[in-house]
N, CA, C and O atoms as a Tripos MOL2 file, in Angstrom:
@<TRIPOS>MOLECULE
protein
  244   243    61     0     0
PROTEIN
NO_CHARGES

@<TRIPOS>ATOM
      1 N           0.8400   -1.1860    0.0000 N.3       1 UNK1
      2 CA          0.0000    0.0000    0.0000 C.3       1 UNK1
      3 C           0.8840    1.2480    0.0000 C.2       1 UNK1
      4 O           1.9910    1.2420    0.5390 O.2       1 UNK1
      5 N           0.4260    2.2090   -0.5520 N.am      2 UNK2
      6 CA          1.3590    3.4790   -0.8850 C.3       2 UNK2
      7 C           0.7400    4.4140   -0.0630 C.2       2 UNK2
      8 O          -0.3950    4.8470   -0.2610 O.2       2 UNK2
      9 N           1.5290    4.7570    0.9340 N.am      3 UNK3
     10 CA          1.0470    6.1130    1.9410 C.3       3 UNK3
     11 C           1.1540    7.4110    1.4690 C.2       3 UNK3
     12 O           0.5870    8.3390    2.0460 O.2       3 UNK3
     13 N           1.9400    7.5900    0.3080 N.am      4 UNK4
     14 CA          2.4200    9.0010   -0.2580 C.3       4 UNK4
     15 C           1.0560    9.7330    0.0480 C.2       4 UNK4
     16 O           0.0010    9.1470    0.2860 O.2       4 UNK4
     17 N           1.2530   11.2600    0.0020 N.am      5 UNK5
     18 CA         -0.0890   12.1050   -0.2220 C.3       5 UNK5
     19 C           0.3270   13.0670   -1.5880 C.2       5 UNK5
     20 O           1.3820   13.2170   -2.2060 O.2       5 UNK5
     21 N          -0.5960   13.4500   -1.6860 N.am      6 UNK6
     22 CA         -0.7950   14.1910   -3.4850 C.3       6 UNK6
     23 C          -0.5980   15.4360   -2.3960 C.2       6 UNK6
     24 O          -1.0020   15.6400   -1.2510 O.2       6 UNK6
     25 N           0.5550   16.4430   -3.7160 N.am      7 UNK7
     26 CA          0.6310   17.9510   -2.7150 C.3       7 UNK7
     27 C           0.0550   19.1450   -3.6400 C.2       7 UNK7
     28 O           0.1780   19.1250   -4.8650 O.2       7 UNK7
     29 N          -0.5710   20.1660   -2.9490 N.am      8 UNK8
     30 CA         -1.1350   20.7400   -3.9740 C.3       8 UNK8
     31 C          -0.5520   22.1060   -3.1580 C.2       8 UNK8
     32 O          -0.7330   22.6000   -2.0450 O.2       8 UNK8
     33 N           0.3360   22.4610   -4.4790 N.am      9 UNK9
     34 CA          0.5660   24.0060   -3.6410 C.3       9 UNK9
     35 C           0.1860   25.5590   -4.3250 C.2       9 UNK9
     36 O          -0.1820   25.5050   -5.4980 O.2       9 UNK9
     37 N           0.2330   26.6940   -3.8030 N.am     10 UNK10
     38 CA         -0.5790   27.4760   -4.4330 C.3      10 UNK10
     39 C          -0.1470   28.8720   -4.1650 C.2      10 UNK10
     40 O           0.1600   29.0540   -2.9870 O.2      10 UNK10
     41 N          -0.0800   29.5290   -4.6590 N.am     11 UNK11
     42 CA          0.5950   30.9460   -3.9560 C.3      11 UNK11
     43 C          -0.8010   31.9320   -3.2110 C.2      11 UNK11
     44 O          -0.7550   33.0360   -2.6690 O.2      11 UNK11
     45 N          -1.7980   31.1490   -3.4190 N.am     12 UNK12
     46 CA         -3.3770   31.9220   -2.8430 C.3      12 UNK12
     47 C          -3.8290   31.1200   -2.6250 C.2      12 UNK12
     48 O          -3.2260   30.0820   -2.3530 O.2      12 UNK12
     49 N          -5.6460   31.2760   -2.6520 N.am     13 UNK13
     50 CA         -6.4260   30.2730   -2.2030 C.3      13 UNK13
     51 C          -7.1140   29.4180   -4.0360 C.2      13 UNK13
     52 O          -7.9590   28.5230   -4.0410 O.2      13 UNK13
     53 N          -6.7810   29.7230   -4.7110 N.am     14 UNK14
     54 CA         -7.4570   29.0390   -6.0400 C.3      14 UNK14
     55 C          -6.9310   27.4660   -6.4360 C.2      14 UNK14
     56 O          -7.5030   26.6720   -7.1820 O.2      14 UNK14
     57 N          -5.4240   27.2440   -5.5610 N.am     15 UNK15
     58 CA         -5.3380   26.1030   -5.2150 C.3      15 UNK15
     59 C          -6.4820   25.3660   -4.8940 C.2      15 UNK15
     60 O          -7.1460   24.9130   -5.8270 O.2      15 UNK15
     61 N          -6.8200   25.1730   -3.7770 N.am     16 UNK16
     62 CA         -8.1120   24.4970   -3.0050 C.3      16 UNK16
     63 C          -8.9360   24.1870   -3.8050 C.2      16 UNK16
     64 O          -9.1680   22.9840   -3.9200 O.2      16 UNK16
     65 N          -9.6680   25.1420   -4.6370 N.am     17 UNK17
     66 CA        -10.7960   24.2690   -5.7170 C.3      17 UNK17
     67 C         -10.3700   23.6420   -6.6800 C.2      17 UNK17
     68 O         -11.2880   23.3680   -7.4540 O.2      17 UNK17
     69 N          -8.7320   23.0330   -7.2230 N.am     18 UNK18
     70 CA         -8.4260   22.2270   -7.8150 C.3      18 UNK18
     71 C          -7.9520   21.3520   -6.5640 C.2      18 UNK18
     72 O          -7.5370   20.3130   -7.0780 O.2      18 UNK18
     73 N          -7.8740   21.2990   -5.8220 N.am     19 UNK19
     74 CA         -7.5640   19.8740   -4.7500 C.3      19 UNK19
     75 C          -9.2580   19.2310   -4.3500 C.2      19 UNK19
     76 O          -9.6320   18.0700   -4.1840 O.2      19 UNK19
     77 N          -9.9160   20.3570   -4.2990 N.am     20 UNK20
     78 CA        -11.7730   19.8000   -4.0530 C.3      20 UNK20
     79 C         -12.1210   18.7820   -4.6090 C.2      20 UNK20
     80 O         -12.7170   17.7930   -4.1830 O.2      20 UNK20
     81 N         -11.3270   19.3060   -6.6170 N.am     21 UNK21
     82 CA        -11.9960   18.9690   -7.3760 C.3      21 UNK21
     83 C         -11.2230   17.3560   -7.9470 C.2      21 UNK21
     84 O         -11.5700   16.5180   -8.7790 O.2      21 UNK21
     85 N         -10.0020   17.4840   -6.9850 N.am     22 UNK22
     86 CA         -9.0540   16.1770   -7.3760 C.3      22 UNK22
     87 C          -9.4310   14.7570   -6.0760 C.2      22 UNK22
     88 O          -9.1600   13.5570   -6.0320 O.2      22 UNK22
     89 N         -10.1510   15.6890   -5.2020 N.am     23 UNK23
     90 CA        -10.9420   14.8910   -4.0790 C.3      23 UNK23
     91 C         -11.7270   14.1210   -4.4290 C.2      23 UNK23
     92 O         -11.7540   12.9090   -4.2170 O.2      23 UNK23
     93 N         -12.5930   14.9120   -5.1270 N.am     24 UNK24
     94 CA        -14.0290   14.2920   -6.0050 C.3      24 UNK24
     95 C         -13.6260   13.0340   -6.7150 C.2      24 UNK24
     96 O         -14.1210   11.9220   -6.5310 O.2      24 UNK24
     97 N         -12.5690   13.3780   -7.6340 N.am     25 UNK25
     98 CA        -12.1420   12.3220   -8.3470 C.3      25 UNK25
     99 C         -11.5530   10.9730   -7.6510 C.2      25 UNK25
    100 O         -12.0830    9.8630   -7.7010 O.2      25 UNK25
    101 N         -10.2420   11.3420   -6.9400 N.am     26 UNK26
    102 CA         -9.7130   10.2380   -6.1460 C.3      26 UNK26
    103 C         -10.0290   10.1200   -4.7590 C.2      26 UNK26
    104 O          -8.9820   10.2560   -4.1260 O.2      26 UNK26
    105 N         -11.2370    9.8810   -3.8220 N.am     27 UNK27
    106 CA        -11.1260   10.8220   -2.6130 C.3      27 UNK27
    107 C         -10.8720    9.7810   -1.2630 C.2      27 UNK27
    108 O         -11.1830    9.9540   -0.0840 O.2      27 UNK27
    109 N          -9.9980    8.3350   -2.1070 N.am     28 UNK28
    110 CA         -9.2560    7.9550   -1.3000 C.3      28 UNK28
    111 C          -7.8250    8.4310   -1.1170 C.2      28 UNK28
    112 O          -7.2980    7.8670   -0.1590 O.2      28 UNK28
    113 N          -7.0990    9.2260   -1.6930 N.am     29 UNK29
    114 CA         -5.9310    9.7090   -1.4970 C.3      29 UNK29
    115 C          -5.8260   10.1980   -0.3150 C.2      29 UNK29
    116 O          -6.8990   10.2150    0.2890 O.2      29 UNK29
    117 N          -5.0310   10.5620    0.1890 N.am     30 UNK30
    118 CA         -4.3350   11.7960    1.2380 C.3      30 UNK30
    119 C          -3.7880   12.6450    0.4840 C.2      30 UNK30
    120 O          -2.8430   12.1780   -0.1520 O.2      30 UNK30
    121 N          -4.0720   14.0050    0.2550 N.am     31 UNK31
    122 CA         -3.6830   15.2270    0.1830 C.3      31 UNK31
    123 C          -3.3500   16.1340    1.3640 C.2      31 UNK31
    124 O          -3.6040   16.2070    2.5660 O.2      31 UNK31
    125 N          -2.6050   16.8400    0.3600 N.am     32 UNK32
    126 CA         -1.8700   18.2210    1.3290 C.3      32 UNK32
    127 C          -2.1270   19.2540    0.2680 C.2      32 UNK32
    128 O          -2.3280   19.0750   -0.9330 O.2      32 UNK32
    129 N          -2.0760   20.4590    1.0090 N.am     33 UNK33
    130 CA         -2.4670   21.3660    0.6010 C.3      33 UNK33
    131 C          -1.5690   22.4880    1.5280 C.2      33 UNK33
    132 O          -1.6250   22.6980    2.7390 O.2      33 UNK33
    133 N          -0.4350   23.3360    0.1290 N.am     34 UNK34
    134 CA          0.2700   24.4770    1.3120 C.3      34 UNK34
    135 C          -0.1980   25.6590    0.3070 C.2      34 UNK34
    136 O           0.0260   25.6960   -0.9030 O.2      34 UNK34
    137 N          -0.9280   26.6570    1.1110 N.am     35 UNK35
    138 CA         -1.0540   27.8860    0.4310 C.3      35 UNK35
    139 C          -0.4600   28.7890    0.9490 C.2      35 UNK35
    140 O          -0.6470   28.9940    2.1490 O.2      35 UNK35
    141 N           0.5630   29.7200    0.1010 N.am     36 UNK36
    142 CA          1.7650   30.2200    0.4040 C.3      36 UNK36
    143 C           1.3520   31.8680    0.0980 C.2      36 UNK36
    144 O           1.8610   32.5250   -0.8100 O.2      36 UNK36
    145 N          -0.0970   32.5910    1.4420 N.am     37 UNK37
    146 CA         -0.5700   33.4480    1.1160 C.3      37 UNK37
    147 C           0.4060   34.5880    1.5380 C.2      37 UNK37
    148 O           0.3070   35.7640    1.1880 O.2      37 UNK37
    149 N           1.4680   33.9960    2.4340 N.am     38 UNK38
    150 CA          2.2850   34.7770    3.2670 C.3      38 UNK38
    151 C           3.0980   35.7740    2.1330 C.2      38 UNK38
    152 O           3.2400   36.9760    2.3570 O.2      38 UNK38
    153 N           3.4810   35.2880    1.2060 N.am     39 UNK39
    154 CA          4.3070   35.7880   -0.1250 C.3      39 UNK39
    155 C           3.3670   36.0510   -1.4840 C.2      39 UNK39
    156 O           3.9610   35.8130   -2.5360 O.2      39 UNK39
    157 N           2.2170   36.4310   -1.5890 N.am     40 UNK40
    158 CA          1.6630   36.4720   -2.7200 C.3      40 UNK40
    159 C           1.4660   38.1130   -2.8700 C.2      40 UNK40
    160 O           2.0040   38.8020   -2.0030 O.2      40 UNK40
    161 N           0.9190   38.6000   -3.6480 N.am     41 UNK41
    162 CA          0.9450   37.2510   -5.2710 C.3      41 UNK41
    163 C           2.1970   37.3400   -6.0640 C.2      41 UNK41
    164 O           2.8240   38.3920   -6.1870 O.2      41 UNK41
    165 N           2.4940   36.3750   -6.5210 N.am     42 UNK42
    166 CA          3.5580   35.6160   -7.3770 C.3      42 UNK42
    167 C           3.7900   36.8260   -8.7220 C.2      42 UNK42
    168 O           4.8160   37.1750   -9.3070 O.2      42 UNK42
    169 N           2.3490   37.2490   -8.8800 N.am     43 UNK43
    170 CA          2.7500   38.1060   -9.9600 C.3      43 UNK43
    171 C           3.3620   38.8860  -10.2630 C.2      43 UNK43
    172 O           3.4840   39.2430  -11.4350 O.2      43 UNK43
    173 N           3.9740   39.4220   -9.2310 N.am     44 UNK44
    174 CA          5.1250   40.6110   -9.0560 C.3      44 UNK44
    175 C           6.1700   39.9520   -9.1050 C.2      44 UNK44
    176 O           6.9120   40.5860   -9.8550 O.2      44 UNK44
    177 N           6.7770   38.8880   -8.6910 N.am     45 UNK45
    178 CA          8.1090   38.2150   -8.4940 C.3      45 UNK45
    179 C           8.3430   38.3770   -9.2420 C.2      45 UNK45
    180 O           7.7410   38.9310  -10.1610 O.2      45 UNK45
    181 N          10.1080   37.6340   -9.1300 N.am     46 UNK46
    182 CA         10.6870   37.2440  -10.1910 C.3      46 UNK46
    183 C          10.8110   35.9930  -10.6850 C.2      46 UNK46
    184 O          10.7540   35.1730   -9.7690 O.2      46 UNK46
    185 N          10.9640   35.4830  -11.7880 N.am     47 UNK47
    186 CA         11.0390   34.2040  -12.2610 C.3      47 UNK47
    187 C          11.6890   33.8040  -11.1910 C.2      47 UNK47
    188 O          10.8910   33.2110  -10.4650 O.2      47 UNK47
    189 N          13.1150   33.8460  -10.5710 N.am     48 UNK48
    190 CA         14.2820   33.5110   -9.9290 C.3      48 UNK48
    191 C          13.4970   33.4710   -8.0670 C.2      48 UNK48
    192 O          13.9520   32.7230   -7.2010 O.2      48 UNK48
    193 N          12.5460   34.2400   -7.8710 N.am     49 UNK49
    194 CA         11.9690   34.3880   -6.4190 C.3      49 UNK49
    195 C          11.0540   33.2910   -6.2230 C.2      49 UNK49
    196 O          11.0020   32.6060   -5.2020 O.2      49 UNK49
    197 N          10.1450   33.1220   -7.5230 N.am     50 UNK50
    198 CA          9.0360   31.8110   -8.2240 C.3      50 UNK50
    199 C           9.6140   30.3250   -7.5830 C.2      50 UNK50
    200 O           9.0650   29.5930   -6.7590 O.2      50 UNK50
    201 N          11.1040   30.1420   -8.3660 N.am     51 UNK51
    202 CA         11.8820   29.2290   -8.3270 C.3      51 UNK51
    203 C          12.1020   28.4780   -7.2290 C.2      51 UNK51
    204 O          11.7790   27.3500   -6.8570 O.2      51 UNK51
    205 N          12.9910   29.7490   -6.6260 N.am     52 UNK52
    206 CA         13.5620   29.8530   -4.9930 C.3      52 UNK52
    207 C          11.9670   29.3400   -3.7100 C.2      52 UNK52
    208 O          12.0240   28.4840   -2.8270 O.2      52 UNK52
    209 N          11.1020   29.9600   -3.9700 N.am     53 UNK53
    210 CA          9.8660   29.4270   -3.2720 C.3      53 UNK53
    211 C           9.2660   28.1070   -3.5780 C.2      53 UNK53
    212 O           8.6740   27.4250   -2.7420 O.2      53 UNK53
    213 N           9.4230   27.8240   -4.6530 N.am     54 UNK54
    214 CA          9.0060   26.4900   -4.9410 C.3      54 UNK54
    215 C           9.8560   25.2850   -4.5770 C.2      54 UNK54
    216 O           9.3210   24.3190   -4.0340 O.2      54 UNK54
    217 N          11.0580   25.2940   -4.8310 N.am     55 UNK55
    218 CA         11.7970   24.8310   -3.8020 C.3      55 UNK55
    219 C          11.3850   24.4420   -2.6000 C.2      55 UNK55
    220 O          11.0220   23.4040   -2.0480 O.2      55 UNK55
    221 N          11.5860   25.8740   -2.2790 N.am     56 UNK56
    222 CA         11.2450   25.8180   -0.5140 C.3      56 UNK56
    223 C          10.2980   25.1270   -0.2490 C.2      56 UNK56
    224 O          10.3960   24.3930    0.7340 O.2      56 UNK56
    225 N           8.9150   25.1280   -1.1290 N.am     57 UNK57
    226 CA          7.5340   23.9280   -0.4640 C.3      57 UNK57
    227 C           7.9950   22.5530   -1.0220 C.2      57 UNK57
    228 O           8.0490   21.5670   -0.2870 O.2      57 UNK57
    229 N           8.3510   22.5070   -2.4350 N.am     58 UNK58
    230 CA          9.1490   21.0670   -2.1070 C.3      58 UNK58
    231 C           9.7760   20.5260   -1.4420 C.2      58 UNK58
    232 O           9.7860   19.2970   -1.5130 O.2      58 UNK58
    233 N          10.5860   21.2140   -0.4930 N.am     59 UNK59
    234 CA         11.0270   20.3150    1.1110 C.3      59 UNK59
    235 C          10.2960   19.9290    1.6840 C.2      59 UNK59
    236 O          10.0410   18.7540    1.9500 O.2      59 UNK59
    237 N           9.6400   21.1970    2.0960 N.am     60 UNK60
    238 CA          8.3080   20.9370    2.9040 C.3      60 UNK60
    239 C           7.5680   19.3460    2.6360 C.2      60 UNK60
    240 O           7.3170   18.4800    3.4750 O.2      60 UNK60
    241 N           7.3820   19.3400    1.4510 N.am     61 UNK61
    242 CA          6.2890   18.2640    1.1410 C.3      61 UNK61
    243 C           7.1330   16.9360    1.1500 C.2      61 UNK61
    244 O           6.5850   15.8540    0.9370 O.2      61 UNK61
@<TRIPOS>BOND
     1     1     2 1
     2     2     3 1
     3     3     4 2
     4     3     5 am
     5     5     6 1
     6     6     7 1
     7     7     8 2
     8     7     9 am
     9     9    10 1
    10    10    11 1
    11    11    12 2
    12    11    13 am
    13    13    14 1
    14    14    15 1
    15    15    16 2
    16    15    17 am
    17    17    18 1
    18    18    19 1
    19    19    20 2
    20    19    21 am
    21    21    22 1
    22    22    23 1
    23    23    24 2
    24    23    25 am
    25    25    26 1
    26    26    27 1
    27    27    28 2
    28    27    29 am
    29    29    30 1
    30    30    31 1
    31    31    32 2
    32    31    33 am
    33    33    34 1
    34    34    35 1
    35    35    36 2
    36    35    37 am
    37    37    38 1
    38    38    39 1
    39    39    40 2
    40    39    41 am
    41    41    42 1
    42    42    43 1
    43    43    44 2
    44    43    45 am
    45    45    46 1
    46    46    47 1
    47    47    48 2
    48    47    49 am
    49    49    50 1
    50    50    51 1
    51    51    52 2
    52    51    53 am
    53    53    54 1
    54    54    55 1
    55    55    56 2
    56    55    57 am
    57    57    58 1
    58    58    59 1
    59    59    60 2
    60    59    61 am
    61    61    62 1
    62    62    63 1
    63    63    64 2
    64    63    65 am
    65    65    66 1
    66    66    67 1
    67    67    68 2
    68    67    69 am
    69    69    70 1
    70    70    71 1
    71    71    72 2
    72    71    73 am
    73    73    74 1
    74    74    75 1
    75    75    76 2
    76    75    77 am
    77    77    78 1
    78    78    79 1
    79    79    80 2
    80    79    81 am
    81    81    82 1
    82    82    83 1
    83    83    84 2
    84    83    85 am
    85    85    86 1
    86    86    87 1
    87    87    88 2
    88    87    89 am
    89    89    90 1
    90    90    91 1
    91    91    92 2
    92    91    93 am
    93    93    94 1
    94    94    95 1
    95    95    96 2
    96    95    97 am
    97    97    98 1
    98    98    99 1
    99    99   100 2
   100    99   101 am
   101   101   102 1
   102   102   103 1
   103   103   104 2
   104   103   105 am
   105   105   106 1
   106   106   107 1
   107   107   108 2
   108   107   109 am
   109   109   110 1
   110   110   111 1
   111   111   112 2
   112   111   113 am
   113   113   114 1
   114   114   115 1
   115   115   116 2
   116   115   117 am
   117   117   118 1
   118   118   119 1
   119   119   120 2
   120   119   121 am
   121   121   122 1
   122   122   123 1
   123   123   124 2
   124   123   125 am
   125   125   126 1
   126   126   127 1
   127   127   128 2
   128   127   129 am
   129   129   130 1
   130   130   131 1
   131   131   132 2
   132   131   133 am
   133   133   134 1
   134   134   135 1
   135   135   136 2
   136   135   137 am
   137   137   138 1
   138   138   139 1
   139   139   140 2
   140   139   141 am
   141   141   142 1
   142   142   143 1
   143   143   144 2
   144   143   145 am
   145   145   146 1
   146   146   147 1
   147   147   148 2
   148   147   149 am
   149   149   150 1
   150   150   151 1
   151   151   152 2
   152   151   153 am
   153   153   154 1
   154   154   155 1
   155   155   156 2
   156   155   157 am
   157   157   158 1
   158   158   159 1
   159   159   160 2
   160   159   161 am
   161   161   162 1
   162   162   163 1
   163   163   164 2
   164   163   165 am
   165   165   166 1
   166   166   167 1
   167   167   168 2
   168   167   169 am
   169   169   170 1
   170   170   171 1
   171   171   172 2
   172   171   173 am
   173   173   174 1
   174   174   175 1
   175   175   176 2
   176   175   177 am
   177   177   178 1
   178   178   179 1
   179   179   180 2
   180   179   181 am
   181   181   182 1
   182   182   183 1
   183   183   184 2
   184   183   185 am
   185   185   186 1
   186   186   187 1
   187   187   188 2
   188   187   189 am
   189   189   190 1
   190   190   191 1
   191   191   192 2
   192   191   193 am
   193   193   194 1
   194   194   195 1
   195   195   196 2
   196   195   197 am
   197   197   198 1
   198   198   199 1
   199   199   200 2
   200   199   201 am
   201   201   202 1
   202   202   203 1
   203   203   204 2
   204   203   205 am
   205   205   206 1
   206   206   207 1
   207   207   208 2
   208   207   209 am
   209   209   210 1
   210   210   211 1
   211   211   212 2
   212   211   213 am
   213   213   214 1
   214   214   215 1
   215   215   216 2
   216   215   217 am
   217   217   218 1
   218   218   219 1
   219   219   220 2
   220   219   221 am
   221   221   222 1
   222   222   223 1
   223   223   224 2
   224   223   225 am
   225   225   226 1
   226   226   227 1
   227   227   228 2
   228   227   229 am
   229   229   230 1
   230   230   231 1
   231   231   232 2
   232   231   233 am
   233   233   234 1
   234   234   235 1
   235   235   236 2
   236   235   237 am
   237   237   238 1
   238   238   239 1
   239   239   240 2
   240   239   241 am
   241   241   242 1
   242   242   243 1
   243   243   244 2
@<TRIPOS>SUBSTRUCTURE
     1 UNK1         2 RESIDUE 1 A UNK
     2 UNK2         6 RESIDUE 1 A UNK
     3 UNK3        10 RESIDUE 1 A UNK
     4 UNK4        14 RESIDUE 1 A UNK
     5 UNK5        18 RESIDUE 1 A UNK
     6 UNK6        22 RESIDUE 1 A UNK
     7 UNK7        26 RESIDUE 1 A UNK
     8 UNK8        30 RESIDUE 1 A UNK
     9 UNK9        34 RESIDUE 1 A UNK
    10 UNK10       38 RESIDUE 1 A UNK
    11 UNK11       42 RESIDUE 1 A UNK
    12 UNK12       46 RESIDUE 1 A UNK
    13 UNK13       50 RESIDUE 1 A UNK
    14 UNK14       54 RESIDUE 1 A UNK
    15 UNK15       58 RESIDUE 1 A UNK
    16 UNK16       62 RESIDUE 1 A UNK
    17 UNK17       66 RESIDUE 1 A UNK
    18 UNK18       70 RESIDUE 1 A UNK
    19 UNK19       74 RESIDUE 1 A UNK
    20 UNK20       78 RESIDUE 1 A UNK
    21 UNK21       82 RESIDUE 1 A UNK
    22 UNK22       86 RESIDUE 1 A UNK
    23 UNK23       90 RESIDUE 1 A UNK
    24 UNK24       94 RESIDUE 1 A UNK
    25 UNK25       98 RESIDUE 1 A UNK
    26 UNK26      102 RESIDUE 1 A UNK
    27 UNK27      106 RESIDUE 1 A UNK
    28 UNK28      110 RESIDUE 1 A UNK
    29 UNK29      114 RESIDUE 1 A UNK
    30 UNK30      118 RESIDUE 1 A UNK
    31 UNK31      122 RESIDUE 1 A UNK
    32 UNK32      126 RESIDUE 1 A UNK
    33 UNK33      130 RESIDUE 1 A UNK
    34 UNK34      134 RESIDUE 1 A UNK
    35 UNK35      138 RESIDUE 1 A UNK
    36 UNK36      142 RESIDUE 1 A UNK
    37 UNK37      146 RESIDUE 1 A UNK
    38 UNK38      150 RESIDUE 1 A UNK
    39 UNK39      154 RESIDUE 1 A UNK
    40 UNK40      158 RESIDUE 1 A UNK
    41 UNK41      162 RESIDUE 1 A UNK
    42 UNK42      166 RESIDUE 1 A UNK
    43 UNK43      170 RESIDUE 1 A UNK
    44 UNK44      174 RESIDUE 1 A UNK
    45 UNK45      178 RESIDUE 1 A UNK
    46 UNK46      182 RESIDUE 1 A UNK
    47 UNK47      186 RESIDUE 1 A UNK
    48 UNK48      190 RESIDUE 1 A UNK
    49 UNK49      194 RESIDUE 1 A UNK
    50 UNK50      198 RESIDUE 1 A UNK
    51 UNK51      202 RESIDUE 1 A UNK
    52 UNK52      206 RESIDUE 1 A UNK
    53 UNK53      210 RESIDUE 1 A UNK
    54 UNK54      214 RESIDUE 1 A UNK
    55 UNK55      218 RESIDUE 1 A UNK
    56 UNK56      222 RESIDUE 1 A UNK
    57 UNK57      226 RESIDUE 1 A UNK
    58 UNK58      230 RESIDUE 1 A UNK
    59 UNK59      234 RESIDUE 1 A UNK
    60 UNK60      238 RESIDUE 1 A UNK
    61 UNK61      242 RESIDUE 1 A UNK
């Protein structure tokens, strides 16, 4: 049996209604969900800040 969880990360909250909607579908999985409202929005960054943060929740997860 595979314990992994599906990670869904997001720089806001618009994440969440694609994890709802990946629930619906598989909703025996374990998911995670990191919304990274602390630093948003993304749209101002830089490609190189994008990068560097994404990273960072890939440890995380």
């Amino acid at each position: 049996m595979d314990t992994r969880s599906i990670g869904f990360m997001d720089s806001g909250v618009g994440g969440l209604t694609v994890m709802r909607e990946a629930q619906k579908e598989i909703p025996n999985e374990n998911m995670i969900y990191f919304g990274d409202e602390l630093r948003l929005p993304y749209g101002e960054k830089t490609i190189e800040e994008i990068q560097k943060y994404s990273i960072q929740i890939s440890k995380f997860f």
